[in-house]
PDB file of N, CA, C and O in Angstrom, chain B, residues numbered from 101:
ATOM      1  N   UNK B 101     -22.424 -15.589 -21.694  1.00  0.00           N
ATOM      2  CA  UNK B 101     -22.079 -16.453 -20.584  1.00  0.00           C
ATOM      3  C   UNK B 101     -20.569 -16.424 -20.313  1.00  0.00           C
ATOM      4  O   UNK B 101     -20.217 -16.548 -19.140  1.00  0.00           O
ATOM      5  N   UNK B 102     -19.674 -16.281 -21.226  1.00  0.00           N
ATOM      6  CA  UNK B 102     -18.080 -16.289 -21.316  1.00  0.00           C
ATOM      7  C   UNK B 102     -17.983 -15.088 -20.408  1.00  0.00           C
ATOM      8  O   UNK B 102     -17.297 -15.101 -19.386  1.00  0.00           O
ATOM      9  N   UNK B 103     -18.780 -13.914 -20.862  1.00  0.00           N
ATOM     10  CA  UNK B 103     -18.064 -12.836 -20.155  1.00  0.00           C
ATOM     11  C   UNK B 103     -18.651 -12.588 -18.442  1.00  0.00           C
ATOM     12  O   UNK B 103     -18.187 -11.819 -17.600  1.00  0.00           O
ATOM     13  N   UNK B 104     -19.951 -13.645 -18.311  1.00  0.00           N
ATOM     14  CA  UNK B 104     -20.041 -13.425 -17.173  1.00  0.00           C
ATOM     15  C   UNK B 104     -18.850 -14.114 -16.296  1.00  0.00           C
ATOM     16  O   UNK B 104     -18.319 -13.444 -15.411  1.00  0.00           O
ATOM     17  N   UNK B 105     -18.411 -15.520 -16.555  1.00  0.00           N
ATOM     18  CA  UNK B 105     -17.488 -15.999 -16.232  1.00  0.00           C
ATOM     19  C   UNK B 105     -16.421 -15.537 -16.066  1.00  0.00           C
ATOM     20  O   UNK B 105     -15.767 -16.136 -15.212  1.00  0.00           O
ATOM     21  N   UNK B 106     -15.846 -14.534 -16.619  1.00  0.00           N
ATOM     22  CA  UNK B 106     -14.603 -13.636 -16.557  1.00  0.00           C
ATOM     23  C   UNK B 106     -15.055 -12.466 -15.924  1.00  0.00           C
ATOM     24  O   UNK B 106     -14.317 -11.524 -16.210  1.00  0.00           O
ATOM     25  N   UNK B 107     -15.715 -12.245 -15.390  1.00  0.00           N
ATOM     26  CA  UNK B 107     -16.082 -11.637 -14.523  1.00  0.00           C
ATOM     27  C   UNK B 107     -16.033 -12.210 -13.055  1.00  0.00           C
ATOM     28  O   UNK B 107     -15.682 -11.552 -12.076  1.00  0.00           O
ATOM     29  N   UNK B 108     -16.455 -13.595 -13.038  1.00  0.00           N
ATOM     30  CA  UNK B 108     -16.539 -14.005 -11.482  1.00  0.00           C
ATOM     31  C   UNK B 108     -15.533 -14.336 -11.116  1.00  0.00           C
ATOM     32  O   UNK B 108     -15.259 -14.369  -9.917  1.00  0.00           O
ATOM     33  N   UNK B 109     -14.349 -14.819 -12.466  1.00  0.00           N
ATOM     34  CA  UNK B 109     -12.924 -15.411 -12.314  1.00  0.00           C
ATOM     35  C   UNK B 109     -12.377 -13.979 -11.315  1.00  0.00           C
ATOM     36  O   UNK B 109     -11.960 -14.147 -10.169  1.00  0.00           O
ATOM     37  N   UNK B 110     -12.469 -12.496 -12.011  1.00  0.00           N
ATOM     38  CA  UNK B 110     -11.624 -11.834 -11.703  1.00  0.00           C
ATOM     39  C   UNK B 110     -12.760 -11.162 -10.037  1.00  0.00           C
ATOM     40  O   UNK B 110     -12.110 -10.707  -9.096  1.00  0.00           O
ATOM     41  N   UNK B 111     -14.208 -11.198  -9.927  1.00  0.00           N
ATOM     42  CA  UNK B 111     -13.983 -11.028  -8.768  1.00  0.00           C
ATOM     43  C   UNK B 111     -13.388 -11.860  -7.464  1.00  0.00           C
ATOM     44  O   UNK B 111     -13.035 -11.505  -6.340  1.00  0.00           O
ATOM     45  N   UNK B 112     -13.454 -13.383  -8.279  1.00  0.00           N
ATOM     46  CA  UNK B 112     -13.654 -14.592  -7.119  1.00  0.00           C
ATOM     47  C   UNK B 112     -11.697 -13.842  -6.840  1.00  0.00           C
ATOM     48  O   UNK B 112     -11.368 -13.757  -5.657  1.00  0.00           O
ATOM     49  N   UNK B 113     -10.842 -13.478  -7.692  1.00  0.00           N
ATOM     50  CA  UNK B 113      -9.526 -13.416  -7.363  1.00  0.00           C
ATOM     51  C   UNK B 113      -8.802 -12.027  -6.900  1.00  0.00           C
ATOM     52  O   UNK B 113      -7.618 -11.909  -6.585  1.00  0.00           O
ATOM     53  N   UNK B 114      -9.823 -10.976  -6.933  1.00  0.00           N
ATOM     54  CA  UNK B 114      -9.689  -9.757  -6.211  1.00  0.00           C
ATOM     55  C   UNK B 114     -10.234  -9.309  -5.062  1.00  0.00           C
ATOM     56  O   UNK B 114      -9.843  -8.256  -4.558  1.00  0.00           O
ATOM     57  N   UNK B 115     -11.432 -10.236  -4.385  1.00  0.00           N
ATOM     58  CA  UNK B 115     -12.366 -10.243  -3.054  1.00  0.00           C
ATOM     59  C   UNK B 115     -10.799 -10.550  -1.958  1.00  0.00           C
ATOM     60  O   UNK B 115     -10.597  -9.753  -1.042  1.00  0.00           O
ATOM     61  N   UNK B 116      -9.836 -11.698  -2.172  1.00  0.00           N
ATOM     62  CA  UNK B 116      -9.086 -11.422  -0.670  1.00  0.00           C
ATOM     63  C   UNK B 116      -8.531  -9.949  -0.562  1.00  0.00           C
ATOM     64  O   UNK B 116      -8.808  -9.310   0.453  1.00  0.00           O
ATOM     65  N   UNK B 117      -7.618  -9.267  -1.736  1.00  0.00           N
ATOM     66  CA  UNK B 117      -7.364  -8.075  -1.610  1.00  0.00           C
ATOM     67  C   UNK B 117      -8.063  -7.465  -0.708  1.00  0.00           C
ATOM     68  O   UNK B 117      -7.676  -7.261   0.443  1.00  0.00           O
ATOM     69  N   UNK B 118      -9.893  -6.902  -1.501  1.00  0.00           N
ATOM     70  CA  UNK B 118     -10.442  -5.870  -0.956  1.00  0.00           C
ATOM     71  C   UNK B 118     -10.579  -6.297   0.272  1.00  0.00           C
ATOM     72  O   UNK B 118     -10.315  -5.366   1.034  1.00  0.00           O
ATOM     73  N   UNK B 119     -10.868  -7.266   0.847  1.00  0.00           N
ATOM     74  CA  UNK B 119     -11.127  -7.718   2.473  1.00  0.00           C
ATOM     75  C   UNK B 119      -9.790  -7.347   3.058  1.00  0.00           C
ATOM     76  O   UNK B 119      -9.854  -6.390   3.830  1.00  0.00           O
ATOM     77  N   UNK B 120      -8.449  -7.931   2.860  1.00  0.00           N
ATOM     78  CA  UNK B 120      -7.584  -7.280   3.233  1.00  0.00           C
ATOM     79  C   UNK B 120      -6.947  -5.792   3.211  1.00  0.00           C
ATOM     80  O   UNK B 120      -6.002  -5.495   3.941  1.00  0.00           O
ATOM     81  N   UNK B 121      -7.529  -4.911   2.333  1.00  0.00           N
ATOM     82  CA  UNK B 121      -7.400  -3.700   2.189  1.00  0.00           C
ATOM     83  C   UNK B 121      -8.251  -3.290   3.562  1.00  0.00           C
ATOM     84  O   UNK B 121      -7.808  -2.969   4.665  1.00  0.00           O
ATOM     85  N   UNK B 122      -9.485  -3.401   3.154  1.00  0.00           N
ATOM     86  CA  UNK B 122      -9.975  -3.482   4.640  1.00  0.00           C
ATOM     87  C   UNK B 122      -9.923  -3.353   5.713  1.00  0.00           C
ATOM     88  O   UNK B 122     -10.515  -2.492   6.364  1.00  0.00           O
ATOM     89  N   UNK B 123      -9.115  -4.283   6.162  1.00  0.00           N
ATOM     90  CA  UNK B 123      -8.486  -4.690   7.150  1.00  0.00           C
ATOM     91  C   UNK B 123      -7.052  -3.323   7.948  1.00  0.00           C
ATOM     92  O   UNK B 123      -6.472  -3.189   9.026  1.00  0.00           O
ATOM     93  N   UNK B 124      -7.073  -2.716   6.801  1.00  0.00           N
ATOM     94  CA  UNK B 124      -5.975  -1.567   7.230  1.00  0.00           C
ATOM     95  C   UNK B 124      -6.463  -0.397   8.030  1.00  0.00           C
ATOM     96  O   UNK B 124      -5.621   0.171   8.726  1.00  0.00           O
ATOM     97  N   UNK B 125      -7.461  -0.036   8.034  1.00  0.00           N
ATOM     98  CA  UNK B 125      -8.253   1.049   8.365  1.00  0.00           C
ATOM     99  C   UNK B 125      -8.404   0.338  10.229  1.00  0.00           C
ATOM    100  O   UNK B 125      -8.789  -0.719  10.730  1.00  0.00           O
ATOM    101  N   UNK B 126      -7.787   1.781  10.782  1.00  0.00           N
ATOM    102  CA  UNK B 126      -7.802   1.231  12.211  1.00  0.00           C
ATOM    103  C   UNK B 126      -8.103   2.779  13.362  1.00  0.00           C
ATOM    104  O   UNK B 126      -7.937   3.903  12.889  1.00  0.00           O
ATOM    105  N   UNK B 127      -8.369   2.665  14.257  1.00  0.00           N
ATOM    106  CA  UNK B 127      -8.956   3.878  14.837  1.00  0.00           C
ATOM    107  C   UNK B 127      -7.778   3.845  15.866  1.00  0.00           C
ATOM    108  O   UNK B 127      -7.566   3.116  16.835  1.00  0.00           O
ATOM    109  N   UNK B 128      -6.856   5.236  15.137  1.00  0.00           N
ATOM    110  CA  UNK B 128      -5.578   5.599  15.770  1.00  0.00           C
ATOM    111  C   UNK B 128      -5.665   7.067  15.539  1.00  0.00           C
ATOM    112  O   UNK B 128      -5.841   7.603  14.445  1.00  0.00           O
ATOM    113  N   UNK B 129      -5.510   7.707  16.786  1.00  0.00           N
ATOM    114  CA  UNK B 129      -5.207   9.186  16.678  1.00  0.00           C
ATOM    115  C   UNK B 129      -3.868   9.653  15.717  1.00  0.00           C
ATOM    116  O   UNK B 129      -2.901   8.894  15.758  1.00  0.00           O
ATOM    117  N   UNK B 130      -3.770  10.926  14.816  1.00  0.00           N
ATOM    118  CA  UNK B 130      -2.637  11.335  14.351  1.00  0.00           C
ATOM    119  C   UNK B 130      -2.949  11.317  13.311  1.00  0.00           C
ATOM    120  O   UNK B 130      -4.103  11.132  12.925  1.00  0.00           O
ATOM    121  N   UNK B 131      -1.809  11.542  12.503  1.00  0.00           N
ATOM    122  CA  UNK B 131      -2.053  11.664  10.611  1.00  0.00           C
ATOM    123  C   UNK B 131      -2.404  10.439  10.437  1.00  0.00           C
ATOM    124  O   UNK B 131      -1.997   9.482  11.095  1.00  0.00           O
ATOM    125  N   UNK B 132      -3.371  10.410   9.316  1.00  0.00           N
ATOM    126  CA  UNK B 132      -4.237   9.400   8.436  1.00  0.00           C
ATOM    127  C   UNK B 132      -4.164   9.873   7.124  1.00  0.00           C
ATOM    128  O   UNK B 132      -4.046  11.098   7.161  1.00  0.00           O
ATOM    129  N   UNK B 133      -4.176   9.569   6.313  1.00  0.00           N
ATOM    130  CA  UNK B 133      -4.365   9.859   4.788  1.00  0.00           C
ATOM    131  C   UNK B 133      -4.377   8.693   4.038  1.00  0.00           C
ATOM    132  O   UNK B 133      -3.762   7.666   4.328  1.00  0.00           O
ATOM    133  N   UNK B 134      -5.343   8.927   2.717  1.00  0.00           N
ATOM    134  CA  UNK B 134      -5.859   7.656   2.264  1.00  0.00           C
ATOM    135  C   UNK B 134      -5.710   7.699   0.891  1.00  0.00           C
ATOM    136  O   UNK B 134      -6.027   8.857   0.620  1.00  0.00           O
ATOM    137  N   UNK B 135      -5.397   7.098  -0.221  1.00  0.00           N
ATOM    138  CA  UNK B 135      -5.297   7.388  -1.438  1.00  0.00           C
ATOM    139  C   UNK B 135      -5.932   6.107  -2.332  1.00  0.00           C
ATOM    140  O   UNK B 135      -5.304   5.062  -2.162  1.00  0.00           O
ATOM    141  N   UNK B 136      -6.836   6.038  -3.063  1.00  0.00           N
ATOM    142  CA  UNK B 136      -7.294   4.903  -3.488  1.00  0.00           C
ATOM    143  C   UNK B 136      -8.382   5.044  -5.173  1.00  0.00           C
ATOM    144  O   UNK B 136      -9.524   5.504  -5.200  1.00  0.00           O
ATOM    145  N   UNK B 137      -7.736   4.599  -6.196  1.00  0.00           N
ATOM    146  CA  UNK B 137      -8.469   4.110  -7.683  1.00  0.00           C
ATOM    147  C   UNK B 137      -8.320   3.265  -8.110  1.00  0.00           C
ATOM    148  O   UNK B 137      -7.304   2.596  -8.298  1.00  0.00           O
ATOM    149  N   UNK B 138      -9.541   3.109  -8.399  1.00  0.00           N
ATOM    150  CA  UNK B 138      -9.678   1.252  -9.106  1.00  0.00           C
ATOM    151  C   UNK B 138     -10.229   1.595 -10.699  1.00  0.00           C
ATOM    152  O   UNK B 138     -10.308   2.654 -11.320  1.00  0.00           O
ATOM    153  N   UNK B 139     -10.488   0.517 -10.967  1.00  0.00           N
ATOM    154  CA  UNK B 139     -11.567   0.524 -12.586  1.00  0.00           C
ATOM    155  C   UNK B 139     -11.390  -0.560 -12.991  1.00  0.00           C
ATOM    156  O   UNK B 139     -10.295  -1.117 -13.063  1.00  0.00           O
ATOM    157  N   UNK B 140     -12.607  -1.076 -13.360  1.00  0.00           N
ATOM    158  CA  UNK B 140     -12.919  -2.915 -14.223  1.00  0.00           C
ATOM    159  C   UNK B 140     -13.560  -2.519 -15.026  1.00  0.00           C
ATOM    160  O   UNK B 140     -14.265  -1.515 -14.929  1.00  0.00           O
ATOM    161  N   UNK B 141     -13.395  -3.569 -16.451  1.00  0.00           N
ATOM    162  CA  UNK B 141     -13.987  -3.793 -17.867  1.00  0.00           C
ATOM    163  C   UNK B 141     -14.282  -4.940 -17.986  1.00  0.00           C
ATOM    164  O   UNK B 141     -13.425  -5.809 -17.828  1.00  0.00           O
ATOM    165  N   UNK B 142     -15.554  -5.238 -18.292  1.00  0.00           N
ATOM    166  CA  UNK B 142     -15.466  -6.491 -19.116  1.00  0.00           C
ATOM    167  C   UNK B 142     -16.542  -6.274 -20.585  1.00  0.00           C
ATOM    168  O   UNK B 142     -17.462  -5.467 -20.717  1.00  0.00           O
ATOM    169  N   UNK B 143     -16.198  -6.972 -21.252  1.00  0.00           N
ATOM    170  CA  UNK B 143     -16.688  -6.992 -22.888  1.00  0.00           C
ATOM    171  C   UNK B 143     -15.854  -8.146 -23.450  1.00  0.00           C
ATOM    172  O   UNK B 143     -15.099  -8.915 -22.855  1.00  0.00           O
ATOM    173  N   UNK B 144     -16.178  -8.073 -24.734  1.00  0.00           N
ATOM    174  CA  UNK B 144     -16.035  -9.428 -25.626  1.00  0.00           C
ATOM    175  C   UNK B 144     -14.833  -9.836 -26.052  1.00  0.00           C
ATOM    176  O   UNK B 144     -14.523 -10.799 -26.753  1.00  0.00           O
ATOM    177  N   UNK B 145     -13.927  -8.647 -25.342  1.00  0.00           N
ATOM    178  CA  UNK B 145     -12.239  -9.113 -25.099  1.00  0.00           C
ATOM    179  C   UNK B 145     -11.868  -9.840 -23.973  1.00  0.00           C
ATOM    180  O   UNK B 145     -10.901 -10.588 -23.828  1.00  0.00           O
ATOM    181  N   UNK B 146     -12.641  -9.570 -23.288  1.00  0.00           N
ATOM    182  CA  UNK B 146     -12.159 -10.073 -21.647  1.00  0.00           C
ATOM    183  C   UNK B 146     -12.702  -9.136 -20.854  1.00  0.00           C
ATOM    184  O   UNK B 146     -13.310  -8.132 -21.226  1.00  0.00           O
ATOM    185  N   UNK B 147     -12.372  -9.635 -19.255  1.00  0.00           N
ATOM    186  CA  UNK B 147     -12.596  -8.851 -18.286  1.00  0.00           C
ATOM    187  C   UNK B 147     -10.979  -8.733 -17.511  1.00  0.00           C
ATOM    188  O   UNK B 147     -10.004  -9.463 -17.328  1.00  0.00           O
ATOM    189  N   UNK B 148     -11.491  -7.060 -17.149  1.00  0.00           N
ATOM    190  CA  UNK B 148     -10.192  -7.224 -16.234  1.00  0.00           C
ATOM    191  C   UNK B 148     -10.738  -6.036 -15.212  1.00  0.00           C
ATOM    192  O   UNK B 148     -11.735  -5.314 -15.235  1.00  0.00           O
ATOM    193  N   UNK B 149      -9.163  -6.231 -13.937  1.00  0.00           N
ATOM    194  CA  UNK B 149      -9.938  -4.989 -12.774  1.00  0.00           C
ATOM    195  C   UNK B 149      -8.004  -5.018 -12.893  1.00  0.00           C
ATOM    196  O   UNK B 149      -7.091  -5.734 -13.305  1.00  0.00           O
ATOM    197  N   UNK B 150      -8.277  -3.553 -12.136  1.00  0.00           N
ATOM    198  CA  UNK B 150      -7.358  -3.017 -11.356  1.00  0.00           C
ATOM    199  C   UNK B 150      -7.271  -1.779 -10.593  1.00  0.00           C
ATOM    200  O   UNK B 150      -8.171  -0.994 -10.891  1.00  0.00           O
ATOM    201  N   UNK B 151      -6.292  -1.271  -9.508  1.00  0.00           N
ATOM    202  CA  UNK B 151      -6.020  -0.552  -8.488  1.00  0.00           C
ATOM    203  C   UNK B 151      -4.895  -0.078  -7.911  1.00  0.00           C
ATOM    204  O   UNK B 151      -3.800  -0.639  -7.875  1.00  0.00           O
ATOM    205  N   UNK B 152      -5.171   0.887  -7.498  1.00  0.00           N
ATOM    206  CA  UNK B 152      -3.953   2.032  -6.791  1.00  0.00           C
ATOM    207  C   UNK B 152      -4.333   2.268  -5.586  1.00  0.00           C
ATOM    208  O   UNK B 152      -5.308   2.982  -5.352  1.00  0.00           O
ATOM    209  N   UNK B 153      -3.548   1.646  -4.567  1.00  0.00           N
ATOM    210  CA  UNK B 153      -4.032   2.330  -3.119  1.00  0.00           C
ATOM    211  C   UNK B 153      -2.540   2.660  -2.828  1.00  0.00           C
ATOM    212  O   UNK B 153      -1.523   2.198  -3.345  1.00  0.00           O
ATOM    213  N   UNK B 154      -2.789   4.090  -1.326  1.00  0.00           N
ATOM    214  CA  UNK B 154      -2.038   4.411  -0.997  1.00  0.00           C
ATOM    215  C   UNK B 154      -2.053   5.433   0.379  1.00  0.00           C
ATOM    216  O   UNK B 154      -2.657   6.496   0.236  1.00  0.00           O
ATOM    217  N   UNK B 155      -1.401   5.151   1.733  1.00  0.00           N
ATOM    218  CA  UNK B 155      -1.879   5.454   2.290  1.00  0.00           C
ATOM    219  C   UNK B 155      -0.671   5.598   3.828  1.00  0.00           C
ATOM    220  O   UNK B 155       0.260   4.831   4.077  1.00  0.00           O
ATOM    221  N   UNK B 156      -0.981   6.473   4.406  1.00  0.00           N
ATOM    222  CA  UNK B 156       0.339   7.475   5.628  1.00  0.00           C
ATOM    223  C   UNK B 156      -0.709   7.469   7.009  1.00  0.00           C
ATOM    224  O   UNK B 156      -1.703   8.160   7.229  1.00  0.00           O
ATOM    225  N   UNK B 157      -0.147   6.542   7.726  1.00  0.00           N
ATOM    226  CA  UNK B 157      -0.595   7.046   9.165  1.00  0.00           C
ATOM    227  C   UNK B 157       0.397   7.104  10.590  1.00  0.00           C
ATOM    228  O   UNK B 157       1.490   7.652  10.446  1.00  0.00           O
ATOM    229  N   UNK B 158       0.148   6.713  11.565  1.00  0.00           N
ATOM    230  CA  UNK B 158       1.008   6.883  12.617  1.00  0.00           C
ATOM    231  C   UNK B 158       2.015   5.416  12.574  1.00  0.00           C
ATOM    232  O   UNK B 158       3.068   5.453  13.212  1.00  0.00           O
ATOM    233  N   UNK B 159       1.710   4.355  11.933  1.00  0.00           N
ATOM    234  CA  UNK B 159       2.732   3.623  12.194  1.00  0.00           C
ATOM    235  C   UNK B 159       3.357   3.552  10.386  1.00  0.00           C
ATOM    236  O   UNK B 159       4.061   2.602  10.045  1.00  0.00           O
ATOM    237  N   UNK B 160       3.133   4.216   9.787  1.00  0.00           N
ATOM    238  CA  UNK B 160       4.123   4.058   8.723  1.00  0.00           C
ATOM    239  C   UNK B 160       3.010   4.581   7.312  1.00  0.00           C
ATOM    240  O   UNK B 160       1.956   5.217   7.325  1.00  0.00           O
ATOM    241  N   UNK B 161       3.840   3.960   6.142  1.00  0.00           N
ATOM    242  CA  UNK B 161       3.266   4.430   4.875  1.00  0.00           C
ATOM    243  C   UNK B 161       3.046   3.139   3.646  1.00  0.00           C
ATOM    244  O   UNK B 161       3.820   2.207   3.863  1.00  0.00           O
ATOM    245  N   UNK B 162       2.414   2.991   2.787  1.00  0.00           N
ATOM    246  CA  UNK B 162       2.113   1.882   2.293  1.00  0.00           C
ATOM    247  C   UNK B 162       1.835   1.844   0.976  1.00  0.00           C
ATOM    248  O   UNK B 162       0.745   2.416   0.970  1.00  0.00           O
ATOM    249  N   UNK B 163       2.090   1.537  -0.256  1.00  0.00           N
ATOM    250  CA  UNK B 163       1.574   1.305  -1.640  1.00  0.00           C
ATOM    251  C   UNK B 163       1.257   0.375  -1.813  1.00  0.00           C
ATOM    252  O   UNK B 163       1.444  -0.661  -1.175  1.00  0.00           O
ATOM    253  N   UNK B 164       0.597   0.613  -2.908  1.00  0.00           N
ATOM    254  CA  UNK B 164      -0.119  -0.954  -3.421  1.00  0.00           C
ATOM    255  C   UNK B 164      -0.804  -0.758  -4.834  1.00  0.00           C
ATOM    256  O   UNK B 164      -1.619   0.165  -4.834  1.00  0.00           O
ATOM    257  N   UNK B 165      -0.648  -1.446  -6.081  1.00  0.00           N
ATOM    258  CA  UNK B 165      -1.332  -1.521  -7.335  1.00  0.00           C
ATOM    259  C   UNK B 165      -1.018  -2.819  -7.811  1.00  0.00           C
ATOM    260  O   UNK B 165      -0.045  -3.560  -7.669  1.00  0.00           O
ATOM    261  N   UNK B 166      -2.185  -2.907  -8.462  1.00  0.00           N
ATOM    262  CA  UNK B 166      -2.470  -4.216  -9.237  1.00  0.00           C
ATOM    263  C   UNK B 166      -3.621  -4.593 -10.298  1.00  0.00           C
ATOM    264  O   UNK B 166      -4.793  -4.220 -10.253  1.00  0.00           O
ATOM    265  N   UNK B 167      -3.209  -5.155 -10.957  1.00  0.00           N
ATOM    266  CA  UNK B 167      -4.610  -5.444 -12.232  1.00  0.00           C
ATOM    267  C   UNK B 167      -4.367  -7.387 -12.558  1.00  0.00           C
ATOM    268  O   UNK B 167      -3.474  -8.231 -12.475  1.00  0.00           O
ATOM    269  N   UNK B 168      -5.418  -7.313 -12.842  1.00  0.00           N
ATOM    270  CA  UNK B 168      -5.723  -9.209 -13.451  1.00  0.00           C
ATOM    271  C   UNK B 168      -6.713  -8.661 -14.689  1.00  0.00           C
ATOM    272  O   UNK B 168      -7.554  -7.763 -14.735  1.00  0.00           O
ATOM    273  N   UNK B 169      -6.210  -9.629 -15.674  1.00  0.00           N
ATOM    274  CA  UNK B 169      -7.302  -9.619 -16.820  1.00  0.00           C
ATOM    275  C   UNK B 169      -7.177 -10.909 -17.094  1.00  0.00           C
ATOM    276  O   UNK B 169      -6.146 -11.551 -16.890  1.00  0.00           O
ATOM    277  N   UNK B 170      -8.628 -11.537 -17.760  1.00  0.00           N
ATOM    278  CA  UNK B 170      -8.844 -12.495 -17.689  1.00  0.00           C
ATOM    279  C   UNK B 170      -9.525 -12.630 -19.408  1.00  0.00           C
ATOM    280  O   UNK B 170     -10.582 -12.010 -19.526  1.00  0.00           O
ATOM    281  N   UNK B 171      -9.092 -13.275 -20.558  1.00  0.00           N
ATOM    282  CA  UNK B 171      -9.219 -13.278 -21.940  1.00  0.00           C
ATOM    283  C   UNK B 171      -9.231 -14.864 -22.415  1.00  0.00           C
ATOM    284  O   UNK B 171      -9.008 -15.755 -21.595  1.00  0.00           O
ATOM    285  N   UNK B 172      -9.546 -15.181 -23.991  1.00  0.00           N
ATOM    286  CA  UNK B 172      -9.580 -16.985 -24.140  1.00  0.00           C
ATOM    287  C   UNK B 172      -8.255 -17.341 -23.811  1.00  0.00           C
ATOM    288  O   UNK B 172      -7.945 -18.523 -23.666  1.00  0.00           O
ATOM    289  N   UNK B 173      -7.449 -16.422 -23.682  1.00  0.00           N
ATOM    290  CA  UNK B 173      -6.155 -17.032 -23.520  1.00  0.00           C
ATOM    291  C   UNK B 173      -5.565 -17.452 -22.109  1.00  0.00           C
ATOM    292  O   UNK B 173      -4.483 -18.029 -21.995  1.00  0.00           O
ATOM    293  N   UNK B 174      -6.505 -17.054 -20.891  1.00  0.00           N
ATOM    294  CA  UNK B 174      -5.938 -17.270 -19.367  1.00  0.00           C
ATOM    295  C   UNK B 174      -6.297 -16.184 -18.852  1.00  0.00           C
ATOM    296  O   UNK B 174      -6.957 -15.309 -19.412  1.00  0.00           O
ATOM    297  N   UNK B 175      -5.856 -16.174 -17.676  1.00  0.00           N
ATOM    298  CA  UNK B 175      -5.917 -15.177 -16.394  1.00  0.00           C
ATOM    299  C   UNK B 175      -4.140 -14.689 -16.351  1.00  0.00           C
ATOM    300  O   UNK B 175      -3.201 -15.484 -16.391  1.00  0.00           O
ATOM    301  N   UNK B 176      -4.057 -13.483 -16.279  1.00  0.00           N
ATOM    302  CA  UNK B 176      -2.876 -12.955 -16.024  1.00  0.00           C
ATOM    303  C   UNK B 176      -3.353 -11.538 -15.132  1.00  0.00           C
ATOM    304  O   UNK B 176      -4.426 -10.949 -15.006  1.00  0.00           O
ATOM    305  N   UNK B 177      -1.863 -11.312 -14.553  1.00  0.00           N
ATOM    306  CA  UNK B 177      -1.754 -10.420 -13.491  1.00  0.00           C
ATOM    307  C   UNK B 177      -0.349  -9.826 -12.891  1.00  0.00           C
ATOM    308  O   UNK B 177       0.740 -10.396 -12.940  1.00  0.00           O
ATOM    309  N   UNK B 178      -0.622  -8.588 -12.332  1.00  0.00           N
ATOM    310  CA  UNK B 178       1.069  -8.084 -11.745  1.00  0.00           C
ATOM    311  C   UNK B 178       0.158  -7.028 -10.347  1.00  0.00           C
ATOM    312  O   UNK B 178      -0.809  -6.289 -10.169  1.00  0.00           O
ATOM    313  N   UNK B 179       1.483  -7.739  -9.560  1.00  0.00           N
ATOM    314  CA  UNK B 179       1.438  -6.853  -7.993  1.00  0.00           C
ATOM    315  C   UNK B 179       2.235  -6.174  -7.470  1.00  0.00           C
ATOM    316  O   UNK B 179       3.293  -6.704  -7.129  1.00  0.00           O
ATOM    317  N   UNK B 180       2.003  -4.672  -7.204  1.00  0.00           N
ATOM    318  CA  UNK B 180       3.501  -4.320  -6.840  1.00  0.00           C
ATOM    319  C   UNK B 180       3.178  -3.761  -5.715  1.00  0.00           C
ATOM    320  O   UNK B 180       2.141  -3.102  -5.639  1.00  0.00           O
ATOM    321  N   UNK B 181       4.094  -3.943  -4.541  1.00  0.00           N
ATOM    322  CA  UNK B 181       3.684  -2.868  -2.869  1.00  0.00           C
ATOM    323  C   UNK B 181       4.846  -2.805  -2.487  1.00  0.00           C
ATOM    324  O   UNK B 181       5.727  -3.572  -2.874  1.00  0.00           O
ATOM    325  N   UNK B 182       5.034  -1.696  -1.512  1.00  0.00           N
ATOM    326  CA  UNK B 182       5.776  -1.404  -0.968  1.00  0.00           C
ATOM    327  C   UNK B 182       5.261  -0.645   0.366  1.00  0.00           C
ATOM    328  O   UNK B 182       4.105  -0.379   0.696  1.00  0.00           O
ATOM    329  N   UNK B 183       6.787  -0.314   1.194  1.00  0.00           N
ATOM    330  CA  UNK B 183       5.776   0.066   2.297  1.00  0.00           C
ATOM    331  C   UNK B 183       7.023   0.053   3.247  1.00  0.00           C
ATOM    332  O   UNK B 183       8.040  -0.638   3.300  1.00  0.00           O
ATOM    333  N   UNK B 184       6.495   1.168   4.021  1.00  0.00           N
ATOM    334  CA  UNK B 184       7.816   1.309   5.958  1.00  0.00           C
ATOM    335  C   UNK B 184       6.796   1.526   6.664  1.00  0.00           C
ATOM    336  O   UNK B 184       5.721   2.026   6.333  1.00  0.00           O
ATOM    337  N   UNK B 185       7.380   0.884   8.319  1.00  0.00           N
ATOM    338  CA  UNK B 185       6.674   1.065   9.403  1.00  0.00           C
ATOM    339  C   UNK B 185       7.805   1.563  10.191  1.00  0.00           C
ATOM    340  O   UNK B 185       8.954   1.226   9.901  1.00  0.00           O
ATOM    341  N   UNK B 186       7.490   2.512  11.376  1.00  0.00           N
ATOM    342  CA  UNK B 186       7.864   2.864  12.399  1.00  0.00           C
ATOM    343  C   UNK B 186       7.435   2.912  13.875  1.00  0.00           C
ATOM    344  O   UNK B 186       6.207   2.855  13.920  1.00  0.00           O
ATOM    345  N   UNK B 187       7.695   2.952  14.456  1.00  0.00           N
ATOM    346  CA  UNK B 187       7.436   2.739  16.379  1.00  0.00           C
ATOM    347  C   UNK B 187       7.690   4.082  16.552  1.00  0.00           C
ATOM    348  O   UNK B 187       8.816   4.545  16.374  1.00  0.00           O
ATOM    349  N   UNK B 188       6.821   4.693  16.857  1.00  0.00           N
ATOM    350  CA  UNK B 188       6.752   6.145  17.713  1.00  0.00           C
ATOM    351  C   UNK B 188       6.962   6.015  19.070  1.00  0.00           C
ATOM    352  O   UNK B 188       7.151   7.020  19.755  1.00  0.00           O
ATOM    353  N   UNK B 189       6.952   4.927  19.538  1.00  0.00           N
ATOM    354  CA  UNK B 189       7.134   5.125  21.169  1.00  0.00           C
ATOM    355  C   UNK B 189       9.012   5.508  21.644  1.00  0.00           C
ATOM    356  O   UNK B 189       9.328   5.683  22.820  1.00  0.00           O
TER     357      UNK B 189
END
């Protein structure tokens, strides 16, 4: 039961991400390129997820990684992004 719980902790806290990842994908002529790995564990240490996205289109370029693990001791986590946009017009 613990580990299902650390499981829902870390999807209930990685679902806005993926919806907002989501949200990037847009129907624009020109370069597109997409770069994206994830991977989650859970077992009798804890559960945890994390991810690498990365991605170049007509208005700019974008990173993004992050992991949460969730153990008896708490929920912890690190986010790192970066990212440029440009105006082609």
């Amino acid at each position: 039961m613990r580990a299902f719980k650390r499981v829902l902790t870390v999807a209930a806290l990685t679902a806005p991400l993926v919806i907002g990842c989501a949200g990037l994908a847009s129907a624009q002529e020109g370069l597109n390129a997409d770069f994206g790995k994830g991977a989650f564990v859970a077992n009798q240490n804890g559960a945890g997820v994390g991810a690498l996205e990365s991605s170049v289109s007509p208005d700019g370029i974008a990173h993004a990684e992050f992991f949460i693990w969730a153990d008896e001791n708490g929920v912890s986590g690190s986010f790192v992004g970066s990212g440029a946009s440009w105006n082609n017009s």
